[in-house]
Structure formats: structure tokens, C-alpha cells
N, C-alpha and C positions, 0 to 999 in steps of 0.2 A: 805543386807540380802541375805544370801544363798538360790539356788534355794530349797531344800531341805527344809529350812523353812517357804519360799512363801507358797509351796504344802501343808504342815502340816497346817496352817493357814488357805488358802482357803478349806480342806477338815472338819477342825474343824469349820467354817464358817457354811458349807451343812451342815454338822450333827446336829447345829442347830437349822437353820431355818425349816428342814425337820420335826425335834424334836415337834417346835412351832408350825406347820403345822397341823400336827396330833394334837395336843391336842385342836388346835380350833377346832375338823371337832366333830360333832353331835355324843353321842353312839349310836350307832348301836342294838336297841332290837335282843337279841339271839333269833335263829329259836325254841329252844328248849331249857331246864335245867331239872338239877336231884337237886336244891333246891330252895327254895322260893325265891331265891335273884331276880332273872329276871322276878319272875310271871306278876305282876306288868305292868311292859312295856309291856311282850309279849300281854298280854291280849287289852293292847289298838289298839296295831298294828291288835289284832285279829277282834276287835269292826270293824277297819275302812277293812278291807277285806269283813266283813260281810256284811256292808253298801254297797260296790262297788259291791257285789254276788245280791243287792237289796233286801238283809232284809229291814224294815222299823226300823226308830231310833228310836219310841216308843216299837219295841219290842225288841231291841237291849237293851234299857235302862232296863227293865223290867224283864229282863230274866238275865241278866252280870252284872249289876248295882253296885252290891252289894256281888259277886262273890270274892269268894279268894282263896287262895293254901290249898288245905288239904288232910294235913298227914298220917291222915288213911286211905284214898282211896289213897295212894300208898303203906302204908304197906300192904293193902288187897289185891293188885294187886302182890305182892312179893310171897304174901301164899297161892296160890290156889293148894290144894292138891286133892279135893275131888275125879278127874278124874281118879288120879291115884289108884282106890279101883275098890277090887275084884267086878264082877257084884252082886256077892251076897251080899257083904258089901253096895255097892251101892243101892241095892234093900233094903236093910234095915233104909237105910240112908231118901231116896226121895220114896220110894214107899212099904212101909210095909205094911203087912194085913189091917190093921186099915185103909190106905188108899186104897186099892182095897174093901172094904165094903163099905166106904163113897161116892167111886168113882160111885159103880153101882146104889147109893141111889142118886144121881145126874143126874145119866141118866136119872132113872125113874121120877125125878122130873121135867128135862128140855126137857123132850121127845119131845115135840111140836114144842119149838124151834131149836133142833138138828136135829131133823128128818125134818126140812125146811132146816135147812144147807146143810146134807146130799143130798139131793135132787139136792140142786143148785149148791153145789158143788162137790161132787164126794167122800168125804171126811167120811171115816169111824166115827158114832157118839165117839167109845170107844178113839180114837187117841185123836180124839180133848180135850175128858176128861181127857186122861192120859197124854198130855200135859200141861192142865190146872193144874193137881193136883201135876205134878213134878215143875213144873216151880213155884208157891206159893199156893199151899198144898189149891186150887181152888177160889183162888183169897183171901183169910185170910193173904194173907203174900206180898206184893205187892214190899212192901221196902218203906222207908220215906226218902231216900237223897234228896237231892237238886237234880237233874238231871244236872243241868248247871253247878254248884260247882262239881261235880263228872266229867263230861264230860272235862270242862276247864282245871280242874290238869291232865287228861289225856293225854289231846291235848298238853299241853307245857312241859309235860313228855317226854326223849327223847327214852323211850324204845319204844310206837305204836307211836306213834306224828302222822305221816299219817292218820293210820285207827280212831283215836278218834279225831280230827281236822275235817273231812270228818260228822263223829257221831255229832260232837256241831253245826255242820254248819246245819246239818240234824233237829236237836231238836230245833233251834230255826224257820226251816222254817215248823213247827207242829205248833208252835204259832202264826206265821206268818199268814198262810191259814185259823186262827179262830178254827181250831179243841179243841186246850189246852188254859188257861191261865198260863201264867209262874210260879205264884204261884202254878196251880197244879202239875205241872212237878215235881213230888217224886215221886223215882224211886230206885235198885236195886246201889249198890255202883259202877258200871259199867257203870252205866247208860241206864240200861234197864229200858223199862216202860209196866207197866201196868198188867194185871192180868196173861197173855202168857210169861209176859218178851220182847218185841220185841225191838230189837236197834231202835234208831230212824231213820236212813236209810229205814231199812223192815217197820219200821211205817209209813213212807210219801209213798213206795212203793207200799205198800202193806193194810194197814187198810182200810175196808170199815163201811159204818153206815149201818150196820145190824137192828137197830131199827128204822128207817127212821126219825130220830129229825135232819137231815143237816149237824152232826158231827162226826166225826170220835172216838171216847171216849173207850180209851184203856184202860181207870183206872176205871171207875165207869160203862160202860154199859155192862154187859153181851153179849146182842146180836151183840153188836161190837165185843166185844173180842173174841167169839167163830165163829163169822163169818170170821174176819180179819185171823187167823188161820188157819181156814179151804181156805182160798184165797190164801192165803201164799204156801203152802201145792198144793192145784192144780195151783200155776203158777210155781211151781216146774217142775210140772211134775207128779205129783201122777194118777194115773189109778184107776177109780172109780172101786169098788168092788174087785181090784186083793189086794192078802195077801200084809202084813206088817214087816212078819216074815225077820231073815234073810234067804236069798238067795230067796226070795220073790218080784216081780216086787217094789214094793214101799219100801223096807228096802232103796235103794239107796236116795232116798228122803226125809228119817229123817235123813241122812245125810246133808243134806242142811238144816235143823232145828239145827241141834247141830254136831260139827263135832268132839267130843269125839266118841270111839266106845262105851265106857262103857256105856254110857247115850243113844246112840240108843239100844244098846240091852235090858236095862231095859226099855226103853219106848214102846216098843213093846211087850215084855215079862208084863208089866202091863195093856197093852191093852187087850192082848188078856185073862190076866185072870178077868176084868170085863168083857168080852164078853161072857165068858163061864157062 
């Protein structure tokens, strides 16, 4: 045998075994995908991350259990236009008359309670309302997703995978600490929660129990949600009593609430006409 065909032999040899090598070794769950093929495994790999971070396995069950890939919370996340509108389109859209009327018949009803907010925190009553009424038209519109179903196809989505990975990790340690039960966690297709909208990050951050019952409750308490807010708001940074407007000490600050310009200018612009 020629050495030429030793060589050919022994390298057709390696290329098999190497071949048969690879096909024994385990697949490997993707870090991320753009369709349902991988959900599946990613989300176990994600269970057992969770469990190592010390979630507990009954809320790990409870919350993922039952969790799967969906479609419309990625075409929703494809079409978000609304930012891109004139502020006065804007303003017709999340804050029209109809809402600056209801908005000041709200003050006058939660007077007692804002004006203790106020107080404790620095936080203009009209703000907190005019974010309560942009965010779901003052708690009437909260969103019914799944939070975890929305959060998860986020997370193994490869356009944020980071920033919503970080979010799911966040949502289940709200269940975790006793504030939610996982069945309540409906939420905003994004997976915000509650009457403000808050990610679950700013929610473990940032909510406090405004109504002193031991829990944090961003979907059903008022005085949570309008305290957690205004909490939110002064660990920003907000400056009790200085303007809101822009070029105003605290316009910089609803920056940190929503980082569209369009939607800080209306939210300021709707404040100050319930204030008037």
C-alpha cells in the first residue's frame, strides 16, 4: 500500500470517529431563538439558573410550570409605533380632555391619600395621577397577560434576551418574597405589572405597602400603587415642590420613568393641566 493511501485511510479514519464523537455529546440548549423550536429546552436550562439564583421550586413550578412560546407577544414587540407620534397625537391618544376631567375628579376623591404621599414623599399629587391615568386610563386597564408567558418568550427572544432574562428572573422573586401569587401576575404584553405599569426590576426595587397589610400589591391596592410611584420618582431624584415642566428641575426625572421624549412631554403637559 502506497504511502499516499496509508494517509487517505488514516485521515478518512479521524473524520469518523470525530464524526461519531460529536453525535454522542448532549445538545446543547441555545442561549437564545427567534422561533419556538428551542423554547422548550431554553426554558428548563432557565428553571435550573433560577433555582441556583435561590428562587424556591414551588415558586419556580407555579409561576413556569405551564409557560410556552407566544407569538403575539413577539409580533407586539415588532410594532410599537405609538412613540413615534406628534405630542399632540400623543396627547389625544393617552391623555385627551376626557382624561384631564376624570383625572382632577380623582384627585379630589383620593385627596387624603395623595396628600399623605405628598407629604412623605416629595412627589407632586397631579404627577402621580397623570401617571396613573397614562399608564391604564387609572388603573381600568391594567392588561390580563400572563406576566411569565410574556416575560419568558422575551427572555429566549434574541433581539433584548439580557434585559427580559434579568425582568423574568425579577417577576418571580415578587412571588418569591410573598408580595404576588403567580396566578395573579397579569400584566401589560411586556410584562409590566400593575395599575403604574412597573417592570418587575423597579417592582422588587422600588414598591412599597402603602396600605400597611405586609404586602407589596401593585395590581389591586391603590395605596401601594400610588405610593410605590411616588417612591420610584423620589429615588430618582425628584426635588419636592420644584417644576416638572421641561427645562424644569424634575423634567430630568420623568426621564427615568419613560425614556420616550414624546411621553415625558405629555406627561407633564397633562399634569400641569389637572393642576390648573
Amino acid at each position: 500500500m502506497t504511502m499516499t493511501r496509508i494517509l487517505a485511510r488514516a485521515a478518512l479514519l479521524a473524520a469518523t470517529l470525530l464524526t461519531g464523537s460529536l453525535a454522542a455529546l448532549p445538545a446543547q440548549a441555545a442561549s437564545c431563538g427567534n422561533s419556538a423550536s428551542g423554547f422548550d429546552a431554553w426554558l428548563e436550562d432557565f428553571k435550573a439558573q433560577a433555582q441556583r439564583a435561590g428562587i424556591s421550586r414551588s415558586t419556580i413550578n407555579s409561576a413556569l410550570g405551564n409557560v410556552s412560546y407566544d407569538r403575539k407577544v413577539i409580533s407586539l414587540d415588532r410594532n410599537q409605533h405609538s412613540f413615534k407620534l406628534s405630542l399632540d397625537d400623543f396627547m389625544a391618544r393617552r391623555a385627551p380632555p376626557s382624561y384631564i376631567r376624570k383625572g382632577q375628579q380623582v384627585i379630589q376623591q383620593n385627596g387624603r391619600l395623595l396628600d399623605s404621599i405628598e407629604r412623605r414623599y416629595g412627589v407632586q399629587k397631579e404627577i402621580l395621577v397623570a401617571i396613573w391615568g397614562m399608564e391604564t386610563g387609572f388603573g381600568g386597564n391594567s392588561g390580563n397577560m400572563n406576566v411569565f408567558k410574556s416575560l419568558a418568550t422575551l427572555s429566549y427572544d434574541c433581539r433584548r434576551s439580557d434585559f427580559f432574562t434579568e425582568e423574568l428572573m425579577a417577576a418571580l422573586q415578587i412571588v418569591d418574597r410573598g408580595d404576588m401569587q403567580a396566578s395573579q401576575m397579569r400584566g401589560a404584553w411586556a410584562g409590566e405589572i400593575g395599575q403604574t405599569q412597573f417592570l418587575a426590576k423597579n417592582y422588587v426595587r422600588f414598591a412599597v405597602d402603602g396600605d400597611g397589610d405586609g404586602r407589596r400589591d401593585l395590581i389591586r391596592s391603590r395605596a401601594d400603587v400610588l405610593a410605590s410611584t411616588a417612591n420610584f420618582l423620589a429615588q430618582k431624584g425628584w426635588r419636592p415642590g420644584a417644576g416638572y415642566n421641561p427645562g424644569q428641575p424634575n423634567f430630568s426625572v420623568l426621564q427615568e420613568w419613560n425614556r420616550a421624549t414624546v411621553y415625558q412631554q405629555a406627561l407633564a403637559l397633562f399634569a400641569s393641566k389637572m393642576a390648573n
